[in-house]
GUDRENTOR-506758 format. One record per residue (C-alpha): residue number from 1; x, y, z; residue in three letters. Coordinates in steps of 0.5 Angstrom, whole numbers, always signed. Example, Ala and Ser with C-alpha at 12.3 -4.5 7.8 and 13.67 -1.06 7.14 Angstrom:
<rec 1, <+25, -9, +16>, 'ALA'> <rec 2, <+27, -2, +14>, 'SER'> 
% end
This chain:
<rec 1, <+273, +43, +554>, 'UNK'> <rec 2, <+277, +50, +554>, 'UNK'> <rec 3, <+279, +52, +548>, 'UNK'> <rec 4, <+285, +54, +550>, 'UNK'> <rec 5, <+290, +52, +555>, 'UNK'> <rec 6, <+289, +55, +562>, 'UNK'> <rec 7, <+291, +56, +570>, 'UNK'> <rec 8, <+286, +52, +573>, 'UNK'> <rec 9, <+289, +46, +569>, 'UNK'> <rec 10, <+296, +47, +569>, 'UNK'> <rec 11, <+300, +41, +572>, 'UNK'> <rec 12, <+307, +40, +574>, 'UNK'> <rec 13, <+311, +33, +571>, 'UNK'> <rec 14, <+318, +31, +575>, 'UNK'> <rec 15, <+322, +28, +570>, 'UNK'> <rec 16, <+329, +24, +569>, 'UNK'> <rec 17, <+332, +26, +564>, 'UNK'> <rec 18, <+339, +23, +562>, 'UNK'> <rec 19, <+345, +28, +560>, 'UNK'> <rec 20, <+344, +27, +553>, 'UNK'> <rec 21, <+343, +33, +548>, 'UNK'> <rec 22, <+337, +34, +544>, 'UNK'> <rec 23, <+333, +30, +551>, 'UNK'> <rec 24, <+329, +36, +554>, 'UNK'> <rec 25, <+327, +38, +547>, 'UNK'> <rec 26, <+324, +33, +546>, 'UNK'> <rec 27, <+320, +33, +552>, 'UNK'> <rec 28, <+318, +41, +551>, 'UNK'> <rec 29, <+317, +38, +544>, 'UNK'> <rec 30, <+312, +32, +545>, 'UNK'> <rec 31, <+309, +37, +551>, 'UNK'> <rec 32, <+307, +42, +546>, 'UNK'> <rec 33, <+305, +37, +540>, 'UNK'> <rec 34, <+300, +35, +544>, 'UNK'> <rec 35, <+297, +42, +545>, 'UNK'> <rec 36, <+300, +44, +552>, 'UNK'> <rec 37, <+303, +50, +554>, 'UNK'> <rec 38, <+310, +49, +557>, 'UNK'> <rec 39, <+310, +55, +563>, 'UNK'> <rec 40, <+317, +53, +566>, 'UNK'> <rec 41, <+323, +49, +566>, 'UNK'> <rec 42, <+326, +48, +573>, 'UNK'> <rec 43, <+332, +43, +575>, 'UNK'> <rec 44, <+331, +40, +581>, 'UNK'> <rec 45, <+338, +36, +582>, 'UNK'> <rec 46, <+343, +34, +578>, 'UNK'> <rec 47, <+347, +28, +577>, 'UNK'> <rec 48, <+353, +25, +573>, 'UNK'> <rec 49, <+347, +21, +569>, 'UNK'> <rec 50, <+342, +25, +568>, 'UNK'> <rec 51, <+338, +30, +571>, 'UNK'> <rec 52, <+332, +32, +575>, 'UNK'> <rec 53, <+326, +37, +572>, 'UNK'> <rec 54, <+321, +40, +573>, 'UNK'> <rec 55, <+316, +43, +567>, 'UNK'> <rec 56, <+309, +47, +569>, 'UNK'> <rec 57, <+304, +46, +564>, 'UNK'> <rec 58, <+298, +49, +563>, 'UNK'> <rec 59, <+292, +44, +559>, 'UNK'> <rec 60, <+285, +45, +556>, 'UNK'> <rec 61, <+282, +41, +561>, 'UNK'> <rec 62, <+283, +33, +566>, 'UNK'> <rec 63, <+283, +29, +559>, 'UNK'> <rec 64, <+287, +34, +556>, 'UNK'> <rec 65, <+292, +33, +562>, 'UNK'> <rec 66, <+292, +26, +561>, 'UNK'> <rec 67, <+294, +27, +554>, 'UNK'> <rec 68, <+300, +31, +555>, 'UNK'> <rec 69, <+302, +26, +560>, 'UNK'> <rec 70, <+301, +21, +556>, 'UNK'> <rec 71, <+306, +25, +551>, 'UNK'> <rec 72, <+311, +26, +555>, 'UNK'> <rec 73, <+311, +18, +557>, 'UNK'> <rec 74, <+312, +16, +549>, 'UNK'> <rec 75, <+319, +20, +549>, 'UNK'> <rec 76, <+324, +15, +550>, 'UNK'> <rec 77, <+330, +16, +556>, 'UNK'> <rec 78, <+325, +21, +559>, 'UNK'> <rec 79, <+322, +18, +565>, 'UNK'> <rec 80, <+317, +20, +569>, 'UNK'> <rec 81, <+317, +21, +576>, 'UNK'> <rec 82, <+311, +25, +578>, 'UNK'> <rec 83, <+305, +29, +576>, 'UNK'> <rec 84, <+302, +34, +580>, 'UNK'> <rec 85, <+295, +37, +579>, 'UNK'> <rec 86, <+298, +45, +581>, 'UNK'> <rec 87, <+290, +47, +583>, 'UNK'> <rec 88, <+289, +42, +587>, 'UNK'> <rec 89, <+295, +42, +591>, 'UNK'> <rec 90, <+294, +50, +591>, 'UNK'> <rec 91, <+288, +47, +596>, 'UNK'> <rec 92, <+292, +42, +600>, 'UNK'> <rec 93, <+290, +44, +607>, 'UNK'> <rec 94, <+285, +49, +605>, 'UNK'> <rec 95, <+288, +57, +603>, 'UNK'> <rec 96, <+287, +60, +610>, 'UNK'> <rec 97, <+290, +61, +616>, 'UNK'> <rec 98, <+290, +65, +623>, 'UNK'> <rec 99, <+295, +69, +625>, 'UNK'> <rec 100, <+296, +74, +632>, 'UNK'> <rec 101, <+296, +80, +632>, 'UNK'> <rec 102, <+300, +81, +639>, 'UNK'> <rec 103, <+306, +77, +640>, 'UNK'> <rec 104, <+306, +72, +645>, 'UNK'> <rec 105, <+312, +70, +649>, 'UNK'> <rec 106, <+312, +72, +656>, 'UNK'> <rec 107, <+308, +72, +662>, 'UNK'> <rec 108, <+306, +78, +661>, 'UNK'> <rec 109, <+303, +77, +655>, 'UNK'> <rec 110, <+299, +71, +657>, 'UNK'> <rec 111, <+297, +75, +663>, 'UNK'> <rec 112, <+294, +82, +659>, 'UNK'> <rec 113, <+291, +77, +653>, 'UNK'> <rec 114, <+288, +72, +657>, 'UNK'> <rec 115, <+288, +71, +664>, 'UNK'> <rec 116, <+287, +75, +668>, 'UNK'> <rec 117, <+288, +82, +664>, 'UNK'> <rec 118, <+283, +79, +659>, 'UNK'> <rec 119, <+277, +79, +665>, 'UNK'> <rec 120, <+278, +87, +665>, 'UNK'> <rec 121, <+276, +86, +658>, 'UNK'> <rec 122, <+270, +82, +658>, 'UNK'> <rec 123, <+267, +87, +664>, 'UNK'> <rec 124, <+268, +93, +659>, 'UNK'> <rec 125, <+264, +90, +654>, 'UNK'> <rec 126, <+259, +86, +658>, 'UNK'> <rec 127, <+258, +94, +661>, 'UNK'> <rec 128, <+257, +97, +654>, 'UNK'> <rec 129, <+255, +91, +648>, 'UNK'> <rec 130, <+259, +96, +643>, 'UNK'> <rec 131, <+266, +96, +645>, 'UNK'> <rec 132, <+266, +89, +642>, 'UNK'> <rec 133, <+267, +93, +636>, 'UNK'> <rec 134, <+274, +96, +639>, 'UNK'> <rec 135, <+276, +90, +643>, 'UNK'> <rec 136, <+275, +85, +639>, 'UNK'> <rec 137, <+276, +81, +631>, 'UNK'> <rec 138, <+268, +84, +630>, 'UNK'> <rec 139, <+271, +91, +627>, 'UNK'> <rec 140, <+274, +88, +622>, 'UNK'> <rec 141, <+272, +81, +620>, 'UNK'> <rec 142, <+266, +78, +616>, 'UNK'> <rec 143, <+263, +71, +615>, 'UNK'> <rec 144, <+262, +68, +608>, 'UNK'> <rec 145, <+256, +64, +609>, 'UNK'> <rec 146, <+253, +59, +605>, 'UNK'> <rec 147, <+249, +53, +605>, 'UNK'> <rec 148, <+252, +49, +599>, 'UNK'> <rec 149, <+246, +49, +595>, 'UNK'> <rec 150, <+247, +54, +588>, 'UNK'> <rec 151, <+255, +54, +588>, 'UNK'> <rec 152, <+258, +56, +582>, 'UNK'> <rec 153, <+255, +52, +576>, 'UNK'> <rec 154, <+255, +46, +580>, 'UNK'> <rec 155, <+249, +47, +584>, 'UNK'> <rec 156, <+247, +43, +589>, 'UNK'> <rec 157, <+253, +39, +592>, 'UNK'> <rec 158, <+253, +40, +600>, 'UNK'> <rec 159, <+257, +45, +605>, 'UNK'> <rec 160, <+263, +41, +605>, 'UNK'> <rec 161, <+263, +41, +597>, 'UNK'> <rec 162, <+262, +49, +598>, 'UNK'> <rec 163, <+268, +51, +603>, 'UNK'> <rec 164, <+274, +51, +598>, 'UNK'> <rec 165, <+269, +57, +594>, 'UNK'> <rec 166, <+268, +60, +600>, 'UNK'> <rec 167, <+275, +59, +603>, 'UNK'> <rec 168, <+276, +63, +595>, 'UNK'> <rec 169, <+271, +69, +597>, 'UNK'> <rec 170, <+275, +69, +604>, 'UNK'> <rec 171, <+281, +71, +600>, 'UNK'> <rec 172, <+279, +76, +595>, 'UNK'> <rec 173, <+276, +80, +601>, 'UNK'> <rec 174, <+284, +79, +605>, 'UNK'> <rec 175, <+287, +81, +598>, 'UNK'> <rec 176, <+284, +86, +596>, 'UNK'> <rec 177, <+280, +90, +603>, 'UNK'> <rec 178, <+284, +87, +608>, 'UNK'> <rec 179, <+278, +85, +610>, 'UNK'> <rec 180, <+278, +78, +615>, 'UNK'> <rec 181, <+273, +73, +613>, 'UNK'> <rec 182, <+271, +66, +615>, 'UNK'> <rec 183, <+269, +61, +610>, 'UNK'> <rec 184, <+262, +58, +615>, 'UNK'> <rec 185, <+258, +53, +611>, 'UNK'> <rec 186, <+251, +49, +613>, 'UNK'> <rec 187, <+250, +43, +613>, 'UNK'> <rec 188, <+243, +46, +613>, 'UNK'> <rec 189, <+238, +47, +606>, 'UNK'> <rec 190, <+232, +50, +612>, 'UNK'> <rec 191, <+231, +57, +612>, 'UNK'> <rec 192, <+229, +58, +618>, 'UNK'> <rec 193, <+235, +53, +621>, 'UNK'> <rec 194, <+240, +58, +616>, 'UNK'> <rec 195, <+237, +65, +619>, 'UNK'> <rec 196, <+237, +62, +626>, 'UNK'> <rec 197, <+245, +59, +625>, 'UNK'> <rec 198, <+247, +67, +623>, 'UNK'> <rec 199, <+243, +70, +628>, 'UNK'> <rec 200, <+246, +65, +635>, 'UNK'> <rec 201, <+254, +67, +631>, 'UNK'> <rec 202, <+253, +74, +629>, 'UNK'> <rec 203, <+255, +77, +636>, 'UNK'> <rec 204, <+263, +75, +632>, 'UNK'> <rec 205, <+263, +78, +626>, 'UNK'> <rec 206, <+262, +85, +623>, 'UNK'> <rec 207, <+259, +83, +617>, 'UNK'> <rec 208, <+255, +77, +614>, 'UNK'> <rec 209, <+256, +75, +607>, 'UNK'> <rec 210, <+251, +70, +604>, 'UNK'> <rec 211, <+253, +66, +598>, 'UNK'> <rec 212, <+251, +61, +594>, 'UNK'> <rec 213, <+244, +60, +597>, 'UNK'> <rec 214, <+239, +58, +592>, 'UNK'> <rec 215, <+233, +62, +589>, 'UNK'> <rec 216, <+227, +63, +592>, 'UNK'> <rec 217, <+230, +62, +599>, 'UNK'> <rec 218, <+236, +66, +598>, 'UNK'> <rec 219, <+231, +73, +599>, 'UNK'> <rec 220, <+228, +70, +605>, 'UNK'> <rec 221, <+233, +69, +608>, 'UNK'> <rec 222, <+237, +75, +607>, 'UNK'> <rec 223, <+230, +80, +608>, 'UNK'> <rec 224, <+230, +76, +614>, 'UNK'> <rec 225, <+237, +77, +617>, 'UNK'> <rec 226, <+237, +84, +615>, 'UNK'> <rec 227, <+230, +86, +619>, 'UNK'> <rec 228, <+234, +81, +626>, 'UNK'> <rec 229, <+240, +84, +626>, 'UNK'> <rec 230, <+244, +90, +627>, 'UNK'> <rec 231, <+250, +89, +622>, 'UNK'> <rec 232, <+250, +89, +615>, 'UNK'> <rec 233, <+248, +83, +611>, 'UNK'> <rec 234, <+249, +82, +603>, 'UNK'> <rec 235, <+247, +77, +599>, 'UNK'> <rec 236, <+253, +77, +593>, 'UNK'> <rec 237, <+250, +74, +589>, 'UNK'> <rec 238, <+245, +78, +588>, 'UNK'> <rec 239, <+248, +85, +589>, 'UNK'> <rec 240, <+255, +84, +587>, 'UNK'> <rec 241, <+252, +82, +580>, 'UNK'> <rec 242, <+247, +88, +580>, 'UNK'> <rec 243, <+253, +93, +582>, 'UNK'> <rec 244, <+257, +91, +578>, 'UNK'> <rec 245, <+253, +91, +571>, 'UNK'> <rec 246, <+250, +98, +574>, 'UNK'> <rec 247, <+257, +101, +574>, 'UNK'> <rec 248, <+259, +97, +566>, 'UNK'> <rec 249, <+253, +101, +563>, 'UNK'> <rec 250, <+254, +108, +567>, 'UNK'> <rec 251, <+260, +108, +563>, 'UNK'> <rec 252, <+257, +105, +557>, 'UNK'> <rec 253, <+253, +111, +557>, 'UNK'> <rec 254, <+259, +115, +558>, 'UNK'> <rec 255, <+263, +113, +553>, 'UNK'> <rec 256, <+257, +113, +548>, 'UNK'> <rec 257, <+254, +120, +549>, 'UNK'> <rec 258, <+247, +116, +552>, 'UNK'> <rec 259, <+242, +117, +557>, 'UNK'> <rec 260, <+241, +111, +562>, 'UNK'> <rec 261, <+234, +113, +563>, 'UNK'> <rec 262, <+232, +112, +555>, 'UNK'> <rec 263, <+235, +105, +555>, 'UNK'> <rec 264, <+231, +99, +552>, 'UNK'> <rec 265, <+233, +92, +557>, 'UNK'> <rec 266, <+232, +86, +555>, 'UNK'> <rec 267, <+234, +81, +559>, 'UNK'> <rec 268, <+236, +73, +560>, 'UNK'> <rec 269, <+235, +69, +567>, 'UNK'> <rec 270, <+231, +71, +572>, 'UNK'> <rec 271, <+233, +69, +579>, 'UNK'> <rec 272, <+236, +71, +585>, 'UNK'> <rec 273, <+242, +76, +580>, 'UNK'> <rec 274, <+236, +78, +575>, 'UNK'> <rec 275, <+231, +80, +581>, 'UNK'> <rec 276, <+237, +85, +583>, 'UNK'> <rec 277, <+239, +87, +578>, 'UNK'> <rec 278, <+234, +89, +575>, 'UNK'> <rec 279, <+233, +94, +581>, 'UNK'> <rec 280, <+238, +97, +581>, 'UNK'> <rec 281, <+238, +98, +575>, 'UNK'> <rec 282, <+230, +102, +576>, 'UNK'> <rec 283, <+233, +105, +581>, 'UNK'> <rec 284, <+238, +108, +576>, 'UNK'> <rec 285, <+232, +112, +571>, 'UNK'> <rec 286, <+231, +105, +567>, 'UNK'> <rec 287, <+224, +104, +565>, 'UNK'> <rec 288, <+223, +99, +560>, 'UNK'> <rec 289, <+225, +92, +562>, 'UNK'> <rec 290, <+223, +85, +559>, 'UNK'> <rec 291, <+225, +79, +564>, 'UNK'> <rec 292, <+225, +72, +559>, 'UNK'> <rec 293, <+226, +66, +563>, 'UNK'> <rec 294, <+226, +58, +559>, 'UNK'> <rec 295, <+219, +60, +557>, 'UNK'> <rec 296, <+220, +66, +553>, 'UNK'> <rec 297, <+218, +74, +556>, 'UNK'> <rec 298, <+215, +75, +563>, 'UNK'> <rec 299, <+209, +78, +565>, 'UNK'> <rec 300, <+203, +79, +568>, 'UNK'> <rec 301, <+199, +75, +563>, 'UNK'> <rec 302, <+202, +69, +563>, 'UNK'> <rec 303, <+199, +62, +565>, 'UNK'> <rec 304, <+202, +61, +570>, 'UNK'> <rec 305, <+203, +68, +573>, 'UNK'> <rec 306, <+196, +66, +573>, 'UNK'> <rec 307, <+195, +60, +577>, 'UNK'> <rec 308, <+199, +62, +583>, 'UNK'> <rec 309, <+206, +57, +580>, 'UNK'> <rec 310, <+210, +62, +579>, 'UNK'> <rec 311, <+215, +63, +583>, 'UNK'> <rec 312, <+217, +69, +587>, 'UNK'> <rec 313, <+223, +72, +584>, 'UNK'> <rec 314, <+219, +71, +577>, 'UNK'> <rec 315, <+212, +74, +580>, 'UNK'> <rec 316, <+216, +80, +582>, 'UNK'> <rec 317, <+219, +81, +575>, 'UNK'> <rec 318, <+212, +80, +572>, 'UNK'> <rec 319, <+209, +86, +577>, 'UNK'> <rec 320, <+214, +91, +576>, 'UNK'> <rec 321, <+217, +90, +568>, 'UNK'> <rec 322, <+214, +88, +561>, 'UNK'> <rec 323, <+209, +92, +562>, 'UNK'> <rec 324, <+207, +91, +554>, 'UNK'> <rec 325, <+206, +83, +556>, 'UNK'> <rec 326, <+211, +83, +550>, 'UNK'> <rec 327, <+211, +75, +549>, 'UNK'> <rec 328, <+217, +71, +545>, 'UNK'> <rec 329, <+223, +68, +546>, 'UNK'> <rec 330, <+230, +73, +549>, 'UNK'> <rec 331, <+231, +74, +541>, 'UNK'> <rec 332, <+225, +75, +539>, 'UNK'> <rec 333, <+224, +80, +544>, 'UNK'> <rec 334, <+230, +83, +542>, 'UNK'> <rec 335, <+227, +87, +537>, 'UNK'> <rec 336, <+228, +95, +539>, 'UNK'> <rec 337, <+232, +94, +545>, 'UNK'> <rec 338, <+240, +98, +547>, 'UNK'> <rec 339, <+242, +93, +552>, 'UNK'> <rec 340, <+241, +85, +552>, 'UNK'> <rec 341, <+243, +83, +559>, 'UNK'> <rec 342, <+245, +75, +560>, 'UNK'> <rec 343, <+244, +72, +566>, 'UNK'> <rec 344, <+242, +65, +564>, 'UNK'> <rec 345, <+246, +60, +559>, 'UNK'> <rec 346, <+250, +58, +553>, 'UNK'> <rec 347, <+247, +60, +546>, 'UNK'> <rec 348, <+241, +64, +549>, 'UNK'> <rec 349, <+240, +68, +543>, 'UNK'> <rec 350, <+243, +68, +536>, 'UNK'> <rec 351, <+248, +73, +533>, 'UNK'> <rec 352, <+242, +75, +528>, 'UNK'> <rec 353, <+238, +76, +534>, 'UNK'> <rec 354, <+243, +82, +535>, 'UNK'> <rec 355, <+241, +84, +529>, 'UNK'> <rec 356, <+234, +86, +531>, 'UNK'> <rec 357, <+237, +91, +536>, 'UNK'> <rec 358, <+237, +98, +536>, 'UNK'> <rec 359, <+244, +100, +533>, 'UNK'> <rec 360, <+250, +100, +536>, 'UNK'> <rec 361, <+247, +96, +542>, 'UNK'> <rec 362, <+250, +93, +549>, 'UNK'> <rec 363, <+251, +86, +550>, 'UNK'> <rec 364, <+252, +84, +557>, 'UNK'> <rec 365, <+253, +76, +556>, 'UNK'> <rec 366, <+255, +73, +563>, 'UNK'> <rec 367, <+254, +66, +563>, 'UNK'> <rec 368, <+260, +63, +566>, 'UNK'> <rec 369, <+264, +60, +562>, 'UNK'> <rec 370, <+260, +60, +556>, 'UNK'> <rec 371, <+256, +65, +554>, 'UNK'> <rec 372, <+249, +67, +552>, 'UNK'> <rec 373, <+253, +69, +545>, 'UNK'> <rec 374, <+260, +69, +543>, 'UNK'> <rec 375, <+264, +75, +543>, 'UNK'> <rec 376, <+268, +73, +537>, 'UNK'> <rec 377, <+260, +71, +533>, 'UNK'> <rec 378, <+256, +78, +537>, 'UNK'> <rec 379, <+263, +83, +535>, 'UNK'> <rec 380, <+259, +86, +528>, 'UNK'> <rec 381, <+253, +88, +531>, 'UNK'> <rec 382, <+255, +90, +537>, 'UNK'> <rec 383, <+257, +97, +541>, 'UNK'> <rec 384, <+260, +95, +547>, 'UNK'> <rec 385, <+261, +88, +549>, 'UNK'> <rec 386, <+261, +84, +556>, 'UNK'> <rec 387, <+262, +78, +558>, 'UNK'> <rec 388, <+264, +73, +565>, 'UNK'> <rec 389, <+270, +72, +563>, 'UNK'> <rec 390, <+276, +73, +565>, 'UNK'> <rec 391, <+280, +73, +559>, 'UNK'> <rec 392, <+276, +77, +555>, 'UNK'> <rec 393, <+275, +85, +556>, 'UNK'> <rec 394, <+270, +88, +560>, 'UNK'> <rec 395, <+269, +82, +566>, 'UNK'> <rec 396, <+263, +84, +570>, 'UNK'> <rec 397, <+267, +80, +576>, 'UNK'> <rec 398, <+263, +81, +583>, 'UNK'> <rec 399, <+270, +82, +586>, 'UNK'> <rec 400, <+270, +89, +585>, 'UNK'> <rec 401, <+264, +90, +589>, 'UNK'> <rec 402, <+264, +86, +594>, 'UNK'> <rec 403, <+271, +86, +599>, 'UNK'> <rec 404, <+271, +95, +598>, 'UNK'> <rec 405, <+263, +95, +600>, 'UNK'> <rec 406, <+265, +92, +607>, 'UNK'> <rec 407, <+271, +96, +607>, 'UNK'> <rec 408, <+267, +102, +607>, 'UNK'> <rec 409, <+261, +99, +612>, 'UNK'> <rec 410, <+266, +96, +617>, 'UNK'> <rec 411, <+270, +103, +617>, 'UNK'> <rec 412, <+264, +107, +619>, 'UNK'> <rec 413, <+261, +101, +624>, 'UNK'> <rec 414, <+254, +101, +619>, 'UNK'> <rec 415, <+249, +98, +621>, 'UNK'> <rec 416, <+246, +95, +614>, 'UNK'> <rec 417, <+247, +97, +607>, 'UNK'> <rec 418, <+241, +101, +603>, 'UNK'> <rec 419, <+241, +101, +597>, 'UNK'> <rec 420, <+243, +108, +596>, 'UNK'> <rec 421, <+249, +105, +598>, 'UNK'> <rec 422, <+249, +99, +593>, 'UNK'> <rec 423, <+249, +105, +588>, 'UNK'> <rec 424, <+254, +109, +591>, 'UNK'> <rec 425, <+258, +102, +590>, 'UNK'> <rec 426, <+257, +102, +582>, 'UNK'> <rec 427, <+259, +109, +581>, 'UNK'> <rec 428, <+264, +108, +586>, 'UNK'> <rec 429, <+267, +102, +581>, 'UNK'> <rec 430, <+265, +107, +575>, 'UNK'> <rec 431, <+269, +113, +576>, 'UNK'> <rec 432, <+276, +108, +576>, 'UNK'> <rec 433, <+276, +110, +569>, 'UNK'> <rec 434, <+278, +116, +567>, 'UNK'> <rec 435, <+276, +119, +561>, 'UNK'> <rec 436, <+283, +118, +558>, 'UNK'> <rec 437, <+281, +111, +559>, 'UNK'> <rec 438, <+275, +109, +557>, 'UNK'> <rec 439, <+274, +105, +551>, 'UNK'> <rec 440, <+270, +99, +548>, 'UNK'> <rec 441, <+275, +95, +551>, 'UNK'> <rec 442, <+275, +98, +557>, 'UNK'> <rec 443, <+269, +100, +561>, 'UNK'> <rec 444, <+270, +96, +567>, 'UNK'> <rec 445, <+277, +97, +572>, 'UNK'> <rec 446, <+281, +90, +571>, 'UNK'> <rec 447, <+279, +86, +578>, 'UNK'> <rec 448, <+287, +87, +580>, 'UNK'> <rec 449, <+287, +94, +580>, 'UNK'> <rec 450, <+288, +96, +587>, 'UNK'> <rec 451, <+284, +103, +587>, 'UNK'> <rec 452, <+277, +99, +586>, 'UNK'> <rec 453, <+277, +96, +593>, 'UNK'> <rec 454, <+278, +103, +595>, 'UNK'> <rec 455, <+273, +107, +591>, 'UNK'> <rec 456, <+267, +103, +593>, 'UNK'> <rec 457, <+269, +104, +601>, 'UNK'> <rec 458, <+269, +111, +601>, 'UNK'> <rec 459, <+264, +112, +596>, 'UNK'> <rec 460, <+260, +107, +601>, 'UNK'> <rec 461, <+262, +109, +607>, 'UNK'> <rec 462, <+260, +116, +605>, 'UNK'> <rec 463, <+253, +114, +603>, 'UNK'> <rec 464, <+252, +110, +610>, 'UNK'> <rec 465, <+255, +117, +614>, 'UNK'> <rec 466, <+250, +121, +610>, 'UNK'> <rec 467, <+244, +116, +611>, 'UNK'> <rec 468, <+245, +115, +618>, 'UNK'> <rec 469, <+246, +109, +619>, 'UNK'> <rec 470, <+252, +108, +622>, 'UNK'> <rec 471, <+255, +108, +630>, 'UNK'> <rec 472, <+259, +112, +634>, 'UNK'> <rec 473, <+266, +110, +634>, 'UNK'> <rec 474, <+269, +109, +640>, 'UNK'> <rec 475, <+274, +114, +641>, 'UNK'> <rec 476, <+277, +113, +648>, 'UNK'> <rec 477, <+285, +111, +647>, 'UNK'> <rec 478, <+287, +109, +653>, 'UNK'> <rec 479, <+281, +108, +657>, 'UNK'> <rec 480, <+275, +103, +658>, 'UNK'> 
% end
């Protein structure tokens, strides 16, 4: 249950009220009694006995929905109409819709979009394959794919569970980098299948977006559609994670005086975002790093490193970190660290164990909706703190690397994205906050701030441009 009302749960109660004074209050009243946040009070009509309202309530969670209706039941002459859950109304229908860029209202029209005038266009592009990227939705336009097996917490809950997340992603990349995307969900958990299905659609998009897809899987799939095709391909979960965390502790770095290459990591959680984070941050000048997974430190030494049951997420962190073999649990091997990075669950570490770090430490809990350590609990031992959340500072939200990674990529027609360009990303969303800005609190941009998107794509788009790996564009205006 949410310790405090929120959005998500928010409902819309239509009630009959009679013209009496005192009536409405008594609703309010009974609604916040019942520890309901009351938004909004409308009227919808109104009549010589009584009234029609509309009261916007945000709840703690479904059973505390049912509470407040319940309350608002009890006050007497008030008589409930309608409830209305407002997220899932906000579903109805789906989030997204097509729309035309050309209007079509004439003969004419018809004639230059479709037929004939739109076989002039095909031949164009039959002639040279990268007109598409002039002459068609390709130049701007990314497919969110997903096959529904590690969706948000929810895990494995199929593609048709999976599509309203990834109509959500669809949104995010619209909103905030003008990017079009479509929800694609699989209803496939074979990896070859998957890579097959997004190289058979590919020649419609500019990019592939893969999400939610589970670890080990994830990394093949993507590593083999990176090699196969000839458009960027970013598995988010991983990178966007990675990215964003890099671009937290550069200004955790700067706001504190600290070099990044001195730091000691210690971190929870060690799949598909723990791998890829602890790259990026390697790539960065981060040398000592110890992974913990459910069963304490990894390293090369273990049994199960040993006798080839490790899988190969872990495998990999247990060759390239923990040199030491240091053994124990996260707390435990919190003992002389500068950053705990949580990629896990609830209650991974104690704040006593904060106690074991460095001084004034980076904590990064990112487990959503709780985290490894709470905010309130972990303040006394801790520097600089970061969590998942939306409703604490310093929110480590993949939003912020994503929708400005493609931006950047599309308008420079790439071709992949190296991981020069990821570090582009994180030091794009760095340099958001200026130094006038930087504080404890604030080591992140907010996901609302409209520079974000911008920042990364150029950032990106210059790295792409210096690497080579991008196309020529098509610069003829007026011919074929």
């Amino acid at each position: 249950m949410a310790t405090t009302p929120s959005a998500q749960f928010s409902l819309t109660l239509r009630v009959e009220l009679p013209r009496k004074p005192g009536t409405l209050s008594r609703v309010t009243s009974a609604i916040s009694d019942a520890g309901g946040v009351v938004n909004a009070v409308d009227a919808v009509e109104g009549g010589a006995d009584g009234t029609l309202r509309e009261i916007t309530v945000d709840c703690m969670s479904p059973e505390h929905r049912g509470q407040v209706i319940t309350a608002v039941q009890r006050v007497r002459q008030a008589r409930l109409i309608e409830t209305t859950d407002r997220t899932f109304d906000l579903h109805r229908g789906g989030k997204l819709h097509t729309g035309l860029n050309s209007p079509l209202k004439t003969r004419d029209d018809l004639s230059m979009a479709y037929t004939p005038g739109v076989a002039r266009v095909c031949t164009a592009i039959k002639a040279k394959r990268e007109k598409a990227f002039k002459y068609t939705i390709k130049s701007n336009t990314v497919a969110v794919v997903s096959d529904g097996t590690a969706v948000l917490g929810l895990g494995d809950i199929g593609p048709e569970a999976a599509m309203p997340v990834m109509e959500g992603k669809a949104m995010l990349f619209k909103e905030f980098a003008n990017v079009d995307a479509f929800p694609i969900c699989l209803d496939t958990k074979d990896a070859d299948e998957i890579v097959r299905a997004v190289r058979l659609m590919a020649p419609g998009f500019g990019g592939i977006n893969l999400e939610d897809i589970s670890s080990p899987r994830c990394f093949e799939i993507e590593d083999r559609l990176v090699e196969e095709l000839d458009i960027p391909v970013f598995h988010d979960d991983q990178h966007g994670t990675a990215i964003v965390v890099l671009a937290a502790l550069l200004n955790a770095c700067r706001l504190t005086g600290r070099r990044i290459e001195e730091l000691k990591v210690v971190m929870a959680g060690a799949g598909a975002a723990g791998v890829a984070v602890v790259k990026i941050l390697m790539s960065s000048g981060v040398s000592s790093i110890v992974a913990c997974d459910r069963t304490g430190a990894i390293h090369a030494g273990r049994p199960d490193y040993d006798d080839g049951s490790m899988n190969v997420p872990k495998t990999w962190l247990a060759e390239h970190t923990n040199a030491e073999r240091r053994v124990g649990s996260p707390g435990e091997v919190l003992e002389g660290a500068d950053l705990f990075l949580g990629l896990s669950g609830p209650g991974i570490i104690t704040p006593r164990d904060l106690g074991r770090m460095n001084a004034e430490p980076f904590v990064f809990a990112m487990a959503n909706p709780t985290p490894e350590v709470s905010p309130e609990e972990a303040a006394p031992y801790v520097s600089v703190m970061a969590t998942g959340r939306s409703d604490y500072p310093n929110q480590i939200n993949n939003v912020l690397a994503f929708p400005g990674i493609f931006r950047g990529a599309l308008d420079v027609r790439a071709r992949t994205i190296t991981e020069e360009m990821k570090l582009a990303a994180a030091h794009g969303i760095a340099s958001v906050v200026g130094e006038d800005e930087l504080s404890e609190d604030y080591i992140v941009p907010s996901v609302f701030n409209r520079g974000v998107s911008h920042a990364v794509a150029t950032a990106v788009a210059q790295e792409a441009e210096r690497a080579g790996v991008t196309r020529e564009p098509e610069h003829a205006a007026t011919t074929a």
